[in-house]
C-alpha positions in Angstrom: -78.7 -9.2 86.6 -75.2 -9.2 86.0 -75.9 -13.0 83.5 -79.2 -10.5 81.7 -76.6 -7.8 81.1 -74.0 -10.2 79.3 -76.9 -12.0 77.3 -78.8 -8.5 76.2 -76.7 -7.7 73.8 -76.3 -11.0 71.4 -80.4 -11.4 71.5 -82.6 -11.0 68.1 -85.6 -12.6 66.7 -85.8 -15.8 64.9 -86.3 -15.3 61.3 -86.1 -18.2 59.1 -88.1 -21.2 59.3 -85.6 -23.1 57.7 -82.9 -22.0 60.6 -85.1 -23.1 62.9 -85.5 -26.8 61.9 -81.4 -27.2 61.2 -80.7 -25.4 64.7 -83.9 -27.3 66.7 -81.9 -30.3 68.5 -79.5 -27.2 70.0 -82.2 -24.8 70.8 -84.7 -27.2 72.8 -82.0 -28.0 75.4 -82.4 -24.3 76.5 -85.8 -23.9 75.9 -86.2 -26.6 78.9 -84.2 -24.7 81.1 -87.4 -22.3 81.4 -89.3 -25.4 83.1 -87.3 -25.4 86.1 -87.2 -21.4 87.8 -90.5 -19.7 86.6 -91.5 -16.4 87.6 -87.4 -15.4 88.7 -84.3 -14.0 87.3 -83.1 -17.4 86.3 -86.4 -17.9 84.3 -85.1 -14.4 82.0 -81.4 -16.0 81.9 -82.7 -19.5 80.5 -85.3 -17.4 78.2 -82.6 -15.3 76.9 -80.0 -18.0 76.8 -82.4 -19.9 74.1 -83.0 -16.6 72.0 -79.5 -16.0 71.9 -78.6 -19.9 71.2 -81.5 -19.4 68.1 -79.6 -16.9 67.1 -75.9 -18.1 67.0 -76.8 -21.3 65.6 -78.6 -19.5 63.3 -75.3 -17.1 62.2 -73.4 -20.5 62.0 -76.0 -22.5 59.4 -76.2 -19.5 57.4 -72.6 -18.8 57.3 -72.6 -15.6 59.2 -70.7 -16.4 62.2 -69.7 -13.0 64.1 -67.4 -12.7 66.8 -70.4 -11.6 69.0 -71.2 -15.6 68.8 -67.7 -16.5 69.9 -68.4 -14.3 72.8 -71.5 -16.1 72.9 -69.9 -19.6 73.5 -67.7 -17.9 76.2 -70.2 -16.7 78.3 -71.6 -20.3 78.2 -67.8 -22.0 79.4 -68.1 -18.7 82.2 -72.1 -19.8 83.4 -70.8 -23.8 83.3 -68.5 -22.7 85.4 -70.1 -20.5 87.7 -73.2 -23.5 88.2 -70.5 -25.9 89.2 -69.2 -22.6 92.1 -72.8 -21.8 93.0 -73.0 -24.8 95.9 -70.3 -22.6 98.2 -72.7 -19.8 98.0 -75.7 -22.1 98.7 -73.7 -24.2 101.4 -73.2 -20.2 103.2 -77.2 -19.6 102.9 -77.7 -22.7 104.4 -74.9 -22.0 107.4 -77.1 -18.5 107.9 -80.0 -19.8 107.7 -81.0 -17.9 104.7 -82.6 -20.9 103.9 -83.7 -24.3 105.4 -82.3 -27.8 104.5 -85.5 -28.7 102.3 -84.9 -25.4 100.0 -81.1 -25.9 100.3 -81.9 -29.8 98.7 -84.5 -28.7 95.9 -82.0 -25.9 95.1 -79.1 -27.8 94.9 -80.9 -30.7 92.6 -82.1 -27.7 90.2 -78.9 -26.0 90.2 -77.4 -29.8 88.7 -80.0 -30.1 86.0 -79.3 -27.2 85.1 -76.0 -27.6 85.0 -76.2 -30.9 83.0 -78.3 -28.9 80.6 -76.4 -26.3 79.4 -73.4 -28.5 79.5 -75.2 -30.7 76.8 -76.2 -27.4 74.9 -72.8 -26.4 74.9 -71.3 -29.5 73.7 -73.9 -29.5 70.6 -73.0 -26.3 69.3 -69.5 -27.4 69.5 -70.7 -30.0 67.8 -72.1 -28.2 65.1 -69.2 -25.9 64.7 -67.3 -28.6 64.1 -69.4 -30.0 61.7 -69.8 -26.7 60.2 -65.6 -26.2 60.2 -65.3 -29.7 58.6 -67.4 -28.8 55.7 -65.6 -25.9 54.8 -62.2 -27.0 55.0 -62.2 -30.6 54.5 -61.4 -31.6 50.7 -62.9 -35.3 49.0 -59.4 -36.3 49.0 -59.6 -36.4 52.6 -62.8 -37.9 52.8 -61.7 -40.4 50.2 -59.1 -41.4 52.8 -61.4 -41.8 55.5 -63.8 -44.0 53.4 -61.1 -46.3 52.8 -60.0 -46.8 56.3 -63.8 -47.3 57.0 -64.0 -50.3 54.0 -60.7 -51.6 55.7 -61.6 -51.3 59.6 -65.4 -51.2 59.8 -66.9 -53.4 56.6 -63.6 -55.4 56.9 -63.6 -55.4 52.8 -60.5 -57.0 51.2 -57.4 -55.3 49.9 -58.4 -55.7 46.2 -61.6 -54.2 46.8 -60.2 -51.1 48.9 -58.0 -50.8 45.7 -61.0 -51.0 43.0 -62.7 -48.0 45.0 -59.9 -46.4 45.3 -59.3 -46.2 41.5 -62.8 -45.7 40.5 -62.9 -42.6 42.9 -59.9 -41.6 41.9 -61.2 -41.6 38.7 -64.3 -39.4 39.7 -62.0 -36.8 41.7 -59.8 -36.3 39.1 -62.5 -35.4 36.8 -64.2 -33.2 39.1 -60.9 -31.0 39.0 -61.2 -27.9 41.4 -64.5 -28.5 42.5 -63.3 -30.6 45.5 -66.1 -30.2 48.5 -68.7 -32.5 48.9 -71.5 -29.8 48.4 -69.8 -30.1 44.9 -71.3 -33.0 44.2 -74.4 -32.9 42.3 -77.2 -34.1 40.3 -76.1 -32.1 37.1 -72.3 -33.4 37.8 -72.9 -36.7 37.7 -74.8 -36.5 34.2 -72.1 -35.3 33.0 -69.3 -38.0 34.5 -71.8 -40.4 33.3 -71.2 -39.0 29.7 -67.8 -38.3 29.9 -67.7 -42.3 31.0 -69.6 -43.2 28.5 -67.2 -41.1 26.1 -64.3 -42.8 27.3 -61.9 -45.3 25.5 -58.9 -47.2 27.0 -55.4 -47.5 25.7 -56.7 -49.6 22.6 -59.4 -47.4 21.4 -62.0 -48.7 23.0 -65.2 -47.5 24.9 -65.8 -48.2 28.5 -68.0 -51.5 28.8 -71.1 -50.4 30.1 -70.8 -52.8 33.6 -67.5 -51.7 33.8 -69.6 -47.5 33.7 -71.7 -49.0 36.5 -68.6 -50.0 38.7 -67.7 -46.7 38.3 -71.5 -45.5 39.7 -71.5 -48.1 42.5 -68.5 -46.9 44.1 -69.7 -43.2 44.1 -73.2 -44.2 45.4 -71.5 -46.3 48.3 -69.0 -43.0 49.2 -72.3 -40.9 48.8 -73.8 -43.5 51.2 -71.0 -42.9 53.8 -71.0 -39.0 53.2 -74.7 -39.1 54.4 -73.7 -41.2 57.2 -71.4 -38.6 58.6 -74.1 -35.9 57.9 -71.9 -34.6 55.2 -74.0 -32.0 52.9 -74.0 -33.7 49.4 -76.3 -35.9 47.0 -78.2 -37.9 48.0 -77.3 -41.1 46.9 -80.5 -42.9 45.8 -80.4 -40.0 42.9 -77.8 -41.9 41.1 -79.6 -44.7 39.1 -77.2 -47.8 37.5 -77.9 -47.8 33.8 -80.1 -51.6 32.7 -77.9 -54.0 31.5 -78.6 -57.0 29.5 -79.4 -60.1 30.7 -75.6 -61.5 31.4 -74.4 -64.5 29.2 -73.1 -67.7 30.3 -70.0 -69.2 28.5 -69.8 -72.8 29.1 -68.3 -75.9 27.7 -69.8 -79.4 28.5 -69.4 -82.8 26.8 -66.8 -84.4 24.7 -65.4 -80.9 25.2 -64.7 -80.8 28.7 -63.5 -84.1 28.4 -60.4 -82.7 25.6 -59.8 -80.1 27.7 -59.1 -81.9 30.5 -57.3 -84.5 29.2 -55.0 -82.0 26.9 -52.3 -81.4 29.5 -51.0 -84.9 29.3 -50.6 -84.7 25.3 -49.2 -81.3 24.9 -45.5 -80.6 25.1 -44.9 -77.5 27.0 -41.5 -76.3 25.6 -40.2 -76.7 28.7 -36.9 -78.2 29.5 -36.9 -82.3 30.7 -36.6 -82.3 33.6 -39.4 -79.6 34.5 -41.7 -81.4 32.0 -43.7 -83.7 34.2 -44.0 -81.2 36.9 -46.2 -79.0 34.4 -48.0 -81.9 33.1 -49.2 -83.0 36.2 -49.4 -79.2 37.8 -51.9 -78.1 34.9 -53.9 -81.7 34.8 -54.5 -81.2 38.4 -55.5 -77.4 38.0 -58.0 -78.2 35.6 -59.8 -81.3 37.3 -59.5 -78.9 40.3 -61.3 -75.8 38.4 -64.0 -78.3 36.9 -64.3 -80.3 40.4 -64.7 -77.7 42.5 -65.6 -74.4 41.0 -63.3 -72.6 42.2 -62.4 -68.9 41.5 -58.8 -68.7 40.1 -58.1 -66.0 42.6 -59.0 -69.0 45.2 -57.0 -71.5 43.7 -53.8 -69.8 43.6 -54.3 -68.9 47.2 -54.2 -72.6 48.1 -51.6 -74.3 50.5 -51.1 -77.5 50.5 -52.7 -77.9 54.5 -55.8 -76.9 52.8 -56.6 -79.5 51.6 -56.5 -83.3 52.8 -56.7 -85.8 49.8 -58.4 -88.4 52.2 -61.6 -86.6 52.4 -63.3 -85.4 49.5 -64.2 -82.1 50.5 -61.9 -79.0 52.2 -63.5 -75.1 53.1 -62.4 -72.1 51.1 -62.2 -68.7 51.9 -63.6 -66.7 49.2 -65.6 -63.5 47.9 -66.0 -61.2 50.7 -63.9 -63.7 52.9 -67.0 -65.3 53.5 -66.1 -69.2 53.9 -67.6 -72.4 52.2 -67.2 -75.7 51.5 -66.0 -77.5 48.3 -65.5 -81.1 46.7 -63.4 -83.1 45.1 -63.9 -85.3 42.7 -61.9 -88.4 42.4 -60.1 -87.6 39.3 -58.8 -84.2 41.0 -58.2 -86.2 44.0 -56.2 -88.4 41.9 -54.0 -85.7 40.2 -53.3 -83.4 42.9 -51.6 -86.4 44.9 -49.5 -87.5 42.1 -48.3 -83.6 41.2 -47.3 -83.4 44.7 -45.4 -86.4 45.2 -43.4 -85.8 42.9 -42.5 -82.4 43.8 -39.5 -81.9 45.9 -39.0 -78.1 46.9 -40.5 -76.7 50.8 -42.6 -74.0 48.9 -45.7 -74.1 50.8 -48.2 -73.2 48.1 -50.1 -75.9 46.5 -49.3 -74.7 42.8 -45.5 -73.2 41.7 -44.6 -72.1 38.8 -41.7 -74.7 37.3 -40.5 -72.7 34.9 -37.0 -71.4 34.8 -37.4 -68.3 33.3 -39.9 -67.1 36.0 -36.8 -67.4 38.3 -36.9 -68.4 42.3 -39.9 -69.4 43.8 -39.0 -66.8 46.5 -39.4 -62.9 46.9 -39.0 -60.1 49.1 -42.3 -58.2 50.5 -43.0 -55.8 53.2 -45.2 -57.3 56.3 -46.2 -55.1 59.3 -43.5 -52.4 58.6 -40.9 -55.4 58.2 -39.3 -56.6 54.9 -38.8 -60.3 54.6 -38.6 -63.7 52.2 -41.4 -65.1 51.3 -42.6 -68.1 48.7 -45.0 -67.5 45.7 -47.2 -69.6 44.1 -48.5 -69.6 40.6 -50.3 -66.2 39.6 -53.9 -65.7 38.1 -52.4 -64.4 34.7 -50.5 -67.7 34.6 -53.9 -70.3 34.9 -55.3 -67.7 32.3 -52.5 -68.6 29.9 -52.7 -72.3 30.6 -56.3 -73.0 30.5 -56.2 -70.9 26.8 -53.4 -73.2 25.8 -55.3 -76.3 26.5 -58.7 -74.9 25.0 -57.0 -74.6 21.5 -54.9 -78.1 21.9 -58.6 -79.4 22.4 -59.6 -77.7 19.7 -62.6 -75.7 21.2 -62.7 -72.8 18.9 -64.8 -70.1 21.2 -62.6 -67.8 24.2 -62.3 -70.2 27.3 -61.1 -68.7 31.2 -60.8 -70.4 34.3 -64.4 -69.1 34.7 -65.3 -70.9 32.3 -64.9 -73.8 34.2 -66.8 -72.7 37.0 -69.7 -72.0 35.0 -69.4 -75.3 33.5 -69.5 -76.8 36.8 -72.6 -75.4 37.5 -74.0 -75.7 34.3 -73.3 -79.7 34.8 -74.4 -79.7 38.5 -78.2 -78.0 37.6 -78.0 -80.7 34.2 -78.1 -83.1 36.1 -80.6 -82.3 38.6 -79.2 -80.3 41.2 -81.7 -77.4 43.2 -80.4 -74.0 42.3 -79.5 -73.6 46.5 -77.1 -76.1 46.8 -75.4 -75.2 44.0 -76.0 -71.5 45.2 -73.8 -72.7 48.5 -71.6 -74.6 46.4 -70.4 -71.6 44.0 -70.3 -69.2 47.4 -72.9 -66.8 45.5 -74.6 -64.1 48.1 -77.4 -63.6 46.2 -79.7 -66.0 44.4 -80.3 -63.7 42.1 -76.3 -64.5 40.8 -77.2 -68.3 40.5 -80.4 -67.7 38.5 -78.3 -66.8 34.9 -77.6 -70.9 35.1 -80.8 -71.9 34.8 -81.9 -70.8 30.9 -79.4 -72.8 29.7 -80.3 -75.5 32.0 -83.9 -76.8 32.2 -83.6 -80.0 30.0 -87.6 -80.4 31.0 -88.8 -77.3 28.4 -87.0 -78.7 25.8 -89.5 -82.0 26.8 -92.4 -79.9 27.6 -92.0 -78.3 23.8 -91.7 -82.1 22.0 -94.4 -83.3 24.1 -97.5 -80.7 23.6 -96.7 -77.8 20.4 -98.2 -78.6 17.2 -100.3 -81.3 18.2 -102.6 -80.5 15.1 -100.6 -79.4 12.5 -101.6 -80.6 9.0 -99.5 -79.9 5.5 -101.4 -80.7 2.4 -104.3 -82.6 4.4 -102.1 -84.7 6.3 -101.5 -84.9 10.0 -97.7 -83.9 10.8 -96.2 -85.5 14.3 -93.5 -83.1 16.2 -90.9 -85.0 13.8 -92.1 -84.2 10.5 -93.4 -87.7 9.8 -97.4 -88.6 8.3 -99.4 -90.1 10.2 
């Protein structure tokens, strides 16, 4: 009676439905404790023990915890306890003969379940306190942190990307201002960060582009995402919808073009001093036969070292995108140039392209590695091939913007031209989707352009006469 007594006082009746779902996974546990000792005092401890559960988890989802409920979760450390004592008093009984062996055995086996039982109970309202704790004191900020370690450990996303969430969610928090809980976060406040995005200019006066909005949106959903993983009270992330974009277009060059551009770097002089003349010629001919070659991203190229690749086969693997890995080729030209820019370079610098130019100073910095500082070599930057593929586009006399990505979509643009399957070159450009590969190909199907010539205005007529496809009588 002494377990009734304890329990009689933190008992009330269920009230709200609502509760009752939230608090369900907790509350069933005890409820099965009323399976095991019917028609006994144990049956009223295990009945009252599931009101009284009801009604603390009840309190805690509705944010009226009292200190009756920490009382509550005492008592249930005290009757874990005593369970775990209560075979001393059955192994007495037994030594009396208060009972026989075969009571002692089903006993004791209850007495375990039991035990095991409210143990789970009591570590699910813990639990749910915790849950309940974490959601009222933990800010975004630190769940921003978290995320990131997730992107980092878990999803085993690269350090750029872990930086480009970063700053878009940085972005977000900032503009949420005090309002810094996840419940915080909701339908109505993203309209209006959408607006205030849309709203936004950069340092040169100009609005946000509107994939550049969607970033922005992607990174929220994906922290939403990982919120609702860690059942996390906030929006739901399918809410947020990516505004429709127009159908992305494809810069490319092709032609007697291509061919000027890649044959500018050996009639161009640089500026440079004499001796470090050659070294640039034959560095930037090699880049750009590289580029065209093999399609590379420019963040791929200047990650190269020269074991990557062997000039006796005409392929090497990359580690790209994602760090997912694939294959690429060389053409003989690139083959070619690379071998003659490196033979004729003398320094130990390990990466496949330097930059030869005195006034970016030595090859070498210092950087911090596992907690260590130390010397280390660089190689040529992205902002640099930038620069030198513009240079060459105007020395060729190509009028419209050219990039290094350029390039790349040139090289698909040529591969599909001339009869490549949209998969290969899927594999070849490292694309996960299809979907990414699919812009190449209305600027690619040389058979419409047939297709048109051969079957529209069959049976055209000016002034009585019969008009073939090329304007001629017939």
């Amino acid at each position: 009676m002494f377990l009734l007594n304890i329990l009689g006082g933190y008992t009330q009746d269920y009230h709200d439905l609502l509760v009752w779902k939230k608090s369900h996974e907790f509350t069933l546990l005890a409820y099965r404790l009323t399976n095991y000792f019917p028609k006994n005092e144990l049956y009223g401890m295990s009945s009252q023990l599931r009101r009284a559960s009801i009604s603390v988890v009840a309190n805690i989802v509705e944010g009226r915890g009292k200190k009756t409920d920490r009382d509550f979760l005492r008592f249930l450390y005290i009757a874990n306890g005593s369970l775990d004592e209560s075979r001393c008093f059955l192994e007495l009984s037994l030594d009396l003969e208060f009972i026989n062996k075969e009571q002692f055995d089903f006993i004791d086996k209850k007495r375990v379940e039991v035990g095991y039982l409210l143990y789970k109970l009591i570590y699910s309202i813990q639990k749910a306190l915790l849950a309940l704790y974490n959601s009222m004191t933990k800010t975004l900020n630190n769940y921003l942190t978290e995320f990131l370690e997730h992107l980092e450990i878990e999803r085993n996303r690269s350090e750029k990307t872990i930086q480009n969430y970063h700053f878009y969610l940085s972005r977000f928090l900032d503009w949420q201002g005090t309002s810094n809980k996840p419940s915080d976060i909701t339908a109505e406040a993203v309209r209006k960060y959408r607006l205030w995005l849309n709203r936004l200019v950069d340092v040169h006066g100009e609005p946000l582009k509107k994939n550049t909005q969607n970033y922005h949106l992607i990174s929220l959903r994906s922290f939403l995402k990982y919120l609702a993983k860690r059942d996390v009270k906030t929006l739901v992330p399918e809410k947020i919808e990516l505004m429709r974009m127009p159908d992305r277009e494809v810069s490319f060059i092709e032609g007697i073009d291509i061919q000027k551009l890649l044959e500018a770097p050996l009639k161009i002089n640089t500026g440079a001093d004499n001796a470090a003349l050659p070294l640039i010629k034959h560095r930037d001919k090699a880049i750009l036969e590289l580029l065209f070659s093999s399609g590379l991203r420019v963040s791929e190229l200047t990650k190269l070292q020269k074991d990557d690749i062997n000039l006796e086969k005409d392929e090497f693997s990359i580690r790209g995108k994602g760090k997912k890995t694939r294959v690429v080729f060389l053409s003989e030209q690139a083959k070619y140039w690379i071998g003659k820019y490196l033979k004729i370079r003398k320094d130990l610098n390990p990466n496949m392209f330097v930059s030869h130019d005195k006034r970016a100073g030595s090859q070498r910095e210092v950087k911090s590695k596992n907690g260590q500082m130390e010397e280390v070599y660089r190689g040529i930057t992205p902002r640099s091939v930038q620069r030198l593929v513009q240079r060459y586009a105007k020395v060729a006399g190509i009028t419209k913007p050219v990039t290094p990505h350029t390039l790349r979509h040139s090289y698909a643009t040529d591969l599909l031209q001339n009869g490549a399957d949209i998969r290969s070159v899927q594999a070849m450009l490292g694309h996960s989707s299809i979907t990414t590969t699919q812009i190449y190909t209305h600027v690619t199907d040389k058979g419409l352009k047939d297709v048109h010539k051969k079957f529209h205005g069959k049976k055209r007529e000016i002034n009585g006469k019969k008009i073939d496809n090329k304007g001629k009588n017939k």
